[in-house]
N, C-alpha and C positions, 0 to 999 in steps of 0.2 A: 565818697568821703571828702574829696577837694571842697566840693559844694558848700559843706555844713563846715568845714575847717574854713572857708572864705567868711563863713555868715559870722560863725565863732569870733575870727580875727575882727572885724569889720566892727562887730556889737559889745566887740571887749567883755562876753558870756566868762563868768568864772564857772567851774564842773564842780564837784567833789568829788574825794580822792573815789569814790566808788564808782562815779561814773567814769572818770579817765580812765581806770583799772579796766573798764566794759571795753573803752575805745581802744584800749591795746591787748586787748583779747580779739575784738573784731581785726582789727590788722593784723594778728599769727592770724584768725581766719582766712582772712582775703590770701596772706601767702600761701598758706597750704593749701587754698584752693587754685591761684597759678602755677605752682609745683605741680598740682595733678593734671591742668590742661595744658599745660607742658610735655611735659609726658605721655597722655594720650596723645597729642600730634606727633610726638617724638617717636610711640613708639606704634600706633594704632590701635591700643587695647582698650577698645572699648568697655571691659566690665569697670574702668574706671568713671562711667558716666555715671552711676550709680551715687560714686562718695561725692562725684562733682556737686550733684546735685544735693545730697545732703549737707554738708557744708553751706550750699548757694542755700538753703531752706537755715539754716542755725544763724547765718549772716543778715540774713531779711526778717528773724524772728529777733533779733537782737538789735538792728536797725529800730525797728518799733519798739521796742522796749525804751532805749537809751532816748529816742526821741520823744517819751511819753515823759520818761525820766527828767528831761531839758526841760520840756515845754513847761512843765508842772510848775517848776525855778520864774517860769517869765510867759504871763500872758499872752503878751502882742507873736512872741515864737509860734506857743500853742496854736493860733489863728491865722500864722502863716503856714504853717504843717499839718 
């Protein structure tokens, strides 16, 4: 996420309010998915690999989305993503 927060800052990108709403959805995602790999090294319970991974599948499915969502705003992005 630093990544595209650096391009963001960098290109002065405005969002709208719907995509920002995405971008702090994805960040409770990314937390509640450290909370659980946390936890499994914390505690060893691996049937936590399960939600890890779904989570990791919701975060990469929304990454594309929000990045289709951007690019669509501004060409030259599109064509570098």
């Amino acid at each position: 996420m630093l990544k595209y927060t650096n391009t963001t800052l960098k290109q002065d990108l405005q969002f709208s309010s719907g995509v920002i709403e995405q971008i702090k959805l994805m960040g409770e995602k990314l937390s509640a998915q450290f909370e659980l790999v946390n936890d499994l090294f914390e505690t060893n319970d691996h049937s936590l690999i399960a939600q890890i991974d779904a989570i990791e599948q919701e975060i990469d499915n929304m990454r594309s989305m929000l990045l289709e969502a951007i690019a669509t705003t501004d060409e030259a992005l599109m064509e570098k993503y």
